[in-house]
C-alpha positions as CSV (number, residue, x, y, z in Angstrom):
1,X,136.9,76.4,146.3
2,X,136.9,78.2,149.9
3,X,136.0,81.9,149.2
4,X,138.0,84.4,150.6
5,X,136.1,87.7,149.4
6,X,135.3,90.1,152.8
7,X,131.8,91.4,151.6
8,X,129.5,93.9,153.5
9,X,125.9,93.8,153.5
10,X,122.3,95.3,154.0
11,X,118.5,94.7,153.5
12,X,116.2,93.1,155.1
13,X,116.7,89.8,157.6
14,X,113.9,87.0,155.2
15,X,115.0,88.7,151.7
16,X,113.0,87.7,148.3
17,X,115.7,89.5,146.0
18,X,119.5,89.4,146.3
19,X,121.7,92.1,144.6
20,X,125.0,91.4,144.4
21,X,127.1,94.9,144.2
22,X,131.0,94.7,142.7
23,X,133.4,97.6,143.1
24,X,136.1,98.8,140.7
25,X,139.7,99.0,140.3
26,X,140.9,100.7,143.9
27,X,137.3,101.1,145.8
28,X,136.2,99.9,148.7
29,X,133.1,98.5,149.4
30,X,131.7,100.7,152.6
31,X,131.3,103.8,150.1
32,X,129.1,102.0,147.8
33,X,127.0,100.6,150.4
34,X,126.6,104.0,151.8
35,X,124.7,104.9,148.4
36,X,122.2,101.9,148.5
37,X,119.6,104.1,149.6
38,X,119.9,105.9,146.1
39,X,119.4,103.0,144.7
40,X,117.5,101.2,146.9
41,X,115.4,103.8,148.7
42,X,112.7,101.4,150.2
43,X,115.1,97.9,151.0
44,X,113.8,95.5,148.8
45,X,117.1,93.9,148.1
46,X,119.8,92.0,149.8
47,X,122.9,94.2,148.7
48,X,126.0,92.8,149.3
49,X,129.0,94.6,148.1
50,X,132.4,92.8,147.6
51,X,135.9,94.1,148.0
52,X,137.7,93.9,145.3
53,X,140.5,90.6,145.7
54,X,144.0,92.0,145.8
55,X,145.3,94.9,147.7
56,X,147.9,97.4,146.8
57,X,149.2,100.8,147.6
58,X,146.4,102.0,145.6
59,X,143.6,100.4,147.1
60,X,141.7,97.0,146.3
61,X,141.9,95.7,142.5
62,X,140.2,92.9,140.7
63,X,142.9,92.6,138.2
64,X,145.8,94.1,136.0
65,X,145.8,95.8,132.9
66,X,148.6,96.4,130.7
67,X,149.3,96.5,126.6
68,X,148.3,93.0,126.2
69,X,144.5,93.5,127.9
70,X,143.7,92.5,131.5
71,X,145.8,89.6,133.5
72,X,144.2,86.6,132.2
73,X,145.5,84.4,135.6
74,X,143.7,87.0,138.2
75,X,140.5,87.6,135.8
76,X,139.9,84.0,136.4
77,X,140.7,83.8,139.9
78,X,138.4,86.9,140.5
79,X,135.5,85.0,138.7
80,X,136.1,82.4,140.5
81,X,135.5,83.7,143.8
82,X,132.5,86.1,142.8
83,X,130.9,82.8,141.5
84,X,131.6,80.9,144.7
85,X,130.3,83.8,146.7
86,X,127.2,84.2,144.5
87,X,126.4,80.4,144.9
88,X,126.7,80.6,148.8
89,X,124.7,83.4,149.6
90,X,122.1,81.8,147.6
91,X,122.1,78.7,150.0
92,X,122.5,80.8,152.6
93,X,119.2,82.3,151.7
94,X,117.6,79.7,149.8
95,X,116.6,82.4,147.4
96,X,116.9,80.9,143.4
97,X,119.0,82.1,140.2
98,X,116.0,84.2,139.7
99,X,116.4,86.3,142.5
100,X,119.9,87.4,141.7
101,X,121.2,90.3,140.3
102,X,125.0,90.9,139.7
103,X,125.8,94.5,139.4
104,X,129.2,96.5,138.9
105,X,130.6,99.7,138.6
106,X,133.9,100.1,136.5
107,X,136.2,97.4,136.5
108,X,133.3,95.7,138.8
109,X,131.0,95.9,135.9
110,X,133.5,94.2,133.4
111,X,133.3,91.3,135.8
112,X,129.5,91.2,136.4
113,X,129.3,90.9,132.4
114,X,132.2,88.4,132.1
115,X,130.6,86.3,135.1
116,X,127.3,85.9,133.1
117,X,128.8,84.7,129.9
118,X,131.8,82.6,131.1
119,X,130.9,79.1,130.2
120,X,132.2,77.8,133.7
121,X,130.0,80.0,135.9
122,X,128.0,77.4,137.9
123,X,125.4,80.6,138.8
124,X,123.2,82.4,136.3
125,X,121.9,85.4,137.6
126,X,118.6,86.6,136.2
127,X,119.8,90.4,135.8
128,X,123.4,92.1,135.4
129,X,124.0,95.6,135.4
130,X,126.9,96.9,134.3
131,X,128.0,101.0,135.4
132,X,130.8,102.7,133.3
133,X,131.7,99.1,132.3
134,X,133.2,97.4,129.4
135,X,133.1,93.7,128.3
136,X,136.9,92.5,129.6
137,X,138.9,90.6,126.5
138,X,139.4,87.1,126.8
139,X,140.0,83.8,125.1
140,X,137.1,83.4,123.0
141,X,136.6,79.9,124.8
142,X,135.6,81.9,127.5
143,X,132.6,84.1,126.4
144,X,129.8,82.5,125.0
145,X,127.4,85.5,124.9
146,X,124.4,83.2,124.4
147,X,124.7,82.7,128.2
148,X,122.8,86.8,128.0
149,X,120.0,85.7,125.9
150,X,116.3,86.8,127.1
151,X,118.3,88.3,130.1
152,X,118.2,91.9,131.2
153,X,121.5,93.6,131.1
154,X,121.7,97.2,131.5
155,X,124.2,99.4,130.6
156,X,124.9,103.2,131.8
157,X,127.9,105.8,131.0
158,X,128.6,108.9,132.1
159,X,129.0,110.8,128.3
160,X,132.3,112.5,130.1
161,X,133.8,109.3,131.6
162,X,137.6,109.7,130.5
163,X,138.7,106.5,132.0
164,X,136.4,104.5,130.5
165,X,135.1,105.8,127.3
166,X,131.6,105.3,126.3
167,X,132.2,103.8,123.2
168,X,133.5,101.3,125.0
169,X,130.5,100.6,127.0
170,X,128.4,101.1,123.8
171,X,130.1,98.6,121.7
172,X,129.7,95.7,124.7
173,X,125.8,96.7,124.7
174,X,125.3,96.4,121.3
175,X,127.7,93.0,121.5
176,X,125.2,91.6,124.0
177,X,122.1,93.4,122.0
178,X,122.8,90.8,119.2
179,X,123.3,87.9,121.4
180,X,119.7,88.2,122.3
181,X,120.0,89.8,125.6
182,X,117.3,92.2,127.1
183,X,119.9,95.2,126.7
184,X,119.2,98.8,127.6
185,X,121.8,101.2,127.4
186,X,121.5,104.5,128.8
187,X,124.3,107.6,128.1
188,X,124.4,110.1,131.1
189,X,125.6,113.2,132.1
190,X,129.1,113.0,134.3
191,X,132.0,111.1,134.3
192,X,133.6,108.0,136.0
193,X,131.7,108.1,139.5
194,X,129.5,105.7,141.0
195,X,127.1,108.4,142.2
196,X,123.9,110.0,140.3
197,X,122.8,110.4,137.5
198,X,124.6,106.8,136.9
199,X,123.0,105.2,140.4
200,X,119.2,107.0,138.9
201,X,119.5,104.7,136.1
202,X,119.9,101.8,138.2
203,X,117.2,102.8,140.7
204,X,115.1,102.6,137.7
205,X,116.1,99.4,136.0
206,X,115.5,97.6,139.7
207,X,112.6,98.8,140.6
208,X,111.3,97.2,137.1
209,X,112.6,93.8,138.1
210,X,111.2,94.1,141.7
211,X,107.7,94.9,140.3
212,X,108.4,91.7,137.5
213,X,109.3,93.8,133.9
214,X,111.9,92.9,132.2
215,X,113.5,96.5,131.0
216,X,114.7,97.0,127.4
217,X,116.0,99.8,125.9
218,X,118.3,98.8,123.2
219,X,120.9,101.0,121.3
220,X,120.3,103.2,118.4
């Protein structure tokens, strides 16, 4: 498949760690990028953030959500192209499954954890955070949570978020807690904003993977 996913980008030139950054339901990728240095203060990663696939009146989206869950037909088509974009920038680098890290905010982070345990992902990345997130519904042929096991996932919440309620991001992380996955879940103050104290907690979690820990703070 061609991919067709504009995507911005920063770090350094001969990278050794690629971070792959997806945005949420109506953002666009030039404010996230301009909060790297929060979260990447000293450019150790390759960040390259996505814009979202479909645009609308209301900004970019990934998918659809009504009464019946998300559009199953544009879920799969936005999978599809994060995948295909994940597998060419790692030829384009030559960096390894190891290197990468799939990250997303919102609606972003539903798709960072759906990528990882979709059985027809051709790429594994080592790492996926997931910020103010949720675990999108889907056939159950499509999630085979194994896919998580012995990898670190991180999940952070602001305890106000009113769009997407923490439970919801609590019941994912204890989802992907039993399926063997290097979980640690972390409840913050704020609400649904990809700013601190939510970009803190990633700061955190990346610069243990850059320094080779694998973080784990499971939840109670």
């Amino acid at each position: 498949m061609t991919n067709t996913l504009r995507s911005i980008r920063r770090g350094p030139s001969a990278p050794e760690r690629l971070l792959v950054l997806i945005p949420g339901y109506g953002d666009r990728p030039e404010p996230f990028l301009e909060r790297a240095a929060t979260f990447d203060p000293n450019e150790q990663w390759l960040i390259v953030v996505l814009e979202p696939l479909t645009s609308s009146a209301r900004g970019p989206y990934w998918y659809n959500v009504d009464e019946n869950g998300p559009d199953s037909v544009a879920l799969a088509a936005s999978l599809t192209s994060i995948d295909a974009l994940c597998a060419s920038l790692l030829a384009e680098t030559g960096l390894s499954e190891d290197t990468l890290v799939v990250a997303g905010f919102s609606q972003g982070g539903a798709l960072a954890l759906a990528h990882l345990v979709d059985p027809n992902s051709a790429v594994t990345p080592s790492a996926v955070a997931a910020l103010a997130s949720y675990l999108p519904s889907r056939e159950e042929r499509r999630i085979d949570l194994s896919r998580a096991s012995q990898r670190p996932v991180l999940f952070a919440h602001g305890e106000d978020d009113q769009l997407v309620e923490p439970i919801r991001g609590r019941s994912a992380s204890k989802a992907f807690h039993r399926a063997g996955a290097l979980v640690t879940w972390s409840e913050v103050g704020g609400g649904h904003r990809f700013d601190t104290p939510l970009t803190s907690e990633l700061a955190t979690w990346l610069e243990a993977l850059a320094v080779g820990e694998q973080p784990h703070a499971p939840p109670i």
